[in-house]
Backbone as numpy.savetxt, mean C-alpha at the origin, in Angstrom:
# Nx Ny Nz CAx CAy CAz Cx Cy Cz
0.34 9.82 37.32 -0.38 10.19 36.12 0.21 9.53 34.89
0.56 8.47 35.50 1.61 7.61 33.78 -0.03 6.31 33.52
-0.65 6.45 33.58 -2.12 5.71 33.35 -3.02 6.40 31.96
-3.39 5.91 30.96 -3.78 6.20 29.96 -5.50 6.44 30.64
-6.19 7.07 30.27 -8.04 7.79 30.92 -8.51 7.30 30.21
-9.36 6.43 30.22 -10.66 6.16 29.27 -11.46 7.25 29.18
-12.25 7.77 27.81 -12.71 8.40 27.12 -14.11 8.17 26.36
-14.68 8.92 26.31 -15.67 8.68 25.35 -14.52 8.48 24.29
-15.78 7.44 23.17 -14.94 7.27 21.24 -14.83 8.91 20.88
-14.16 9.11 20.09 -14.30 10.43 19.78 -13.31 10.14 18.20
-13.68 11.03 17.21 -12.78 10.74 15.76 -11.62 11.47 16.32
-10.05 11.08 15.32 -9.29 11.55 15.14 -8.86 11.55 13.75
-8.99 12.71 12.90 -8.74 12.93 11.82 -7.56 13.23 11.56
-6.58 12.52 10.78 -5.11 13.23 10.20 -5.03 13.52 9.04
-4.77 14.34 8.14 -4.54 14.80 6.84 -3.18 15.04 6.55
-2.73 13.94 5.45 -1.33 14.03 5.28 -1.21 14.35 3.59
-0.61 15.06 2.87 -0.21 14.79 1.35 0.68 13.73 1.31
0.64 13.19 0.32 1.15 11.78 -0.52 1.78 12.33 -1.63
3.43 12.00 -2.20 3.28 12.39 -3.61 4.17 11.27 -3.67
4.38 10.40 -3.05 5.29 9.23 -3.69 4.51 8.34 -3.08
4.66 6.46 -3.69 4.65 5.53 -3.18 5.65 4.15 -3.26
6.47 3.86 -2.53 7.08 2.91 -2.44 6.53 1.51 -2.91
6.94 0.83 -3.56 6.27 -0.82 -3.34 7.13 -1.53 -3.94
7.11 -2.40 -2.99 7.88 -3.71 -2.51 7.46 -5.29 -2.16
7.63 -6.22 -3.45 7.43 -7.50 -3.89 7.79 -8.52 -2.13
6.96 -8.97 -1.72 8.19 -9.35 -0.24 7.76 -10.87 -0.36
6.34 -11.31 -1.22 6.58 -12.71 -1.44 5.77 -13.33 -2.33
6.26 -13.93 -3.49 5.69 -14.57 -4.45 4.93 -16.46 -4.42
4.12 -16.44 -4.86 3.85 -18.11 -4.42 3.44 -17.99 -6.17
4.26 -19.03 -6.94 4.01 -19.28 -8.51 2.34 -19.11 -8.59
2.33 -18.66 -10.09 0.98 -18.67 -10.42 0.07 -18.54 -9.59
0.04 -18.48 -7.93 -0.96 -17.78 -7.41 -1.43 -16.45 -7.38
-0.86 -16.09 -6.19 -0.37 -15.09 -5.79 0.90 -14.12 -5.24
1.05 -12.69 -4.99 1.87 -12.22 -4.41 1.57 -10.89 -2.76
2.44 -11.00 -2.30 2.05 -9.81 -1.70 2.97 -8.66 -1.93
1.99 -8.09 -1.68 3.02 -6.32 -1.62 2.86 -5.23 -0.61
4.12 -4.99 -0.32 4.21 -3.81 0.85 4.39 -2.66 0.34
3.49 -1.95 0.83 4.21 0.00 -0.09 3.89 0.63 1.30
4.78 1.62 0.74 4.95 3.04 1.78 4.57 4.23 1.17
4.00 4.81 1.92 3.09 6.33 1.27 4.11 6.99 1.87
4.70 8.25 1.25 5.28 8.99 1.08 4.97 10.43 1.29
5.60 11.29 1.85 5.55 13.24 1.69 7.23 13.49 1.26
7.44 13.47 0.60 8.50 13.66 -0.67 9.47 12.54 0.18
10.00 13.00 1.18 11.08 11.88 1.63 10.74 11.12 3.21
9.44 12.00 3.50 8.94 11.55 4.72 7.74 10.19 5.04
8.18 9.16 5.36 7.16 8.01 5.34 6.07 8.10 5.91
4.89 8.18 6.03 3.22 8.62 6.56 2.69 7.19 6.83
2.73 6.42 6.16 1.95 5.09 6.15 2.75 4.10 5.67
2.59 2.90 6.30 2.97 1.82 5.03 1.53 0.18 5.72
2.16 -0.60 4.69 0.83 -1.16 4.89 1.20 -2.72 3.55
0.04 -3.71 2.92 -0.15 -4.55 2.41 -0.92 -4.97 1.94
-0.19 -5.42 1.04 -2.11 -6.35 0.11 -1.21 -7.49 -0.54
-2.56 -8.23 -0.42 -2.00 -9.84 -1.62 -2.66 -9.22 -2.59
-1.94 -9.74 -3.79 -2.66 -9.71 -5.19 -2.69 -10.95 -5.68
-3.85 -11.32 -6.31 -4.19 -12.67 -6.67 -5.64 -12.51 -7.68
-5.87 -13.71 -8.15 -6.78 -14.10 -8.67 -6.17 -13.62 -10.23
-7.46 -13.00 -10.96 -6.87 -12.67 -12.39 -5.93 -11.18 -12.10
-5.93 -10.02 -10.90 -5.26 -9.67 -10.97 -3.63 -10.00 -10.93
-3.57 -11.04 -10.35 -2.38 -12.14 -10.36 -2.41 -12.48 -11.68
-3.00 -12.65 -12.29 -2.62 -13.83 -13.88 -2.69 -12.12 -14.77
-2.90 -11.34 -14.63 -2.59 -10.30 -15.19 -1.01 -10.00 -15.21
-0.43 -9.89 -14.36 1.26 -9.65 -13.74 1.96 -10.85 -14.72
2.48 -10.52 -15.55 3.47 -11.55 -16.34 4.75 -11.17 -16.00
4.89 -10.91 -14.41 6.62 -11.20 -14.10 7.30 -10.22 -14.27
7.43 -9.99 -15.59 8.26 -8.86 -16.02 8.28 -7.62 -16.36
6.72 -7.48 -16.06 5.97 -6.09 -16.95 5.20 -5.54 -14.96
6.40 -4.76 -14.27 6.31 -4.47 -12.99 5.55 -3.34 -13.03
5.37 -2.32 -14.13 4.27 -1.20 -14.58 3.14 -1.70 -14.54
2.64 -3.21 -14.72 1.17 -3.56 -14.41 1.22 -4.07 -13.16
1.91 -4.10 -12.40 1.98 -3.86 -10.82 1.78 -3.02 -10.12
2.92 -2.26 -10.45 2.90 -0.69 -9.48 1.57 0.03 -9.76
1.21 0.02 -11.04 -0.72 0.22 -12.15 -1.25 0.01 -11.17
-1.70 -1.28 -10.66 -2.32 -2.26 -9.68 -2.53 -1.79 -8.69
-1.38 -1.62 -8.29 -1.24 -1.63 -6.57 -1.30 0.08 -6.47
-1.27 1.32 -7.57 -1.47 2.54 -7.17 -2.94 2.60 -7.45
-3.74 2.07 -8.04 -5.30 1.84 -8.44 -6.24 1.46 -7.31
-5.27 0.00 -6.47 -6.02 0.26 -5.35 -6.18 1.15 -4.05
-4.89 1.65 -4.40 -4.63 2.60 -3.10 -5.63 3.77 -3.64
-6.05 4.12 -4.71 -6.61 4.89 -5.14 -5.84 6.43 -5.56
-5.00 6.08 -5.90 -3.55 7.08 -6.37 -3.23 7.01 -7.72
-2.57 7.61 -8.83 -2.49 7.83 -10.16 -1.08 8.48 -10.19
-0.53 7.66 -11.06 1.22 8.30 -11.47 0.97 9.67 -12.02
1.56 10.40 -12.00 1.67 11.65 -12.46 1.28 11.74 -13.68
């Protein structure tokens, strides 16, 4: 019985709270783009993590140093809001 059963599709729904998100710069290409890795959070417990490139004018938006119009960014798409 160590054989996985095929099944009808059937949903599996998980419901987790989020109150933090991690994010992490892991690679820059000048004036293009970047990507970013974040981790969804339950206060100290990791639930998800995951990626996105940012580019285009959201890229020419990011002036380097101003990482609040990043983390902005990247919690906007996740569809999340700083406190």
């Amino acid at each position: 019985m160590n054989n996985p059963i095929e099944i009808k599709e059937a949903q599996f729904v998980e419901t987790n709270t989020i109150n933090r998100v991690g994010i992490y710069i892991t690679q820059v290409i000048l004036n293009t783009s970047c990507i970013v890795n974040y981790t969804l959070y339950n206060t100290n417990t990791p639930i998800k993590t995951g990626s996105m490139t940012i580019e285009g004018q959201d890229y020419q938006g990011w002036k380097g140093n101003n990482d609040t119009y990043l983390e902005d960014l990247v919690l906007t798409k996740l569809g999340y809001s700083r406190v």
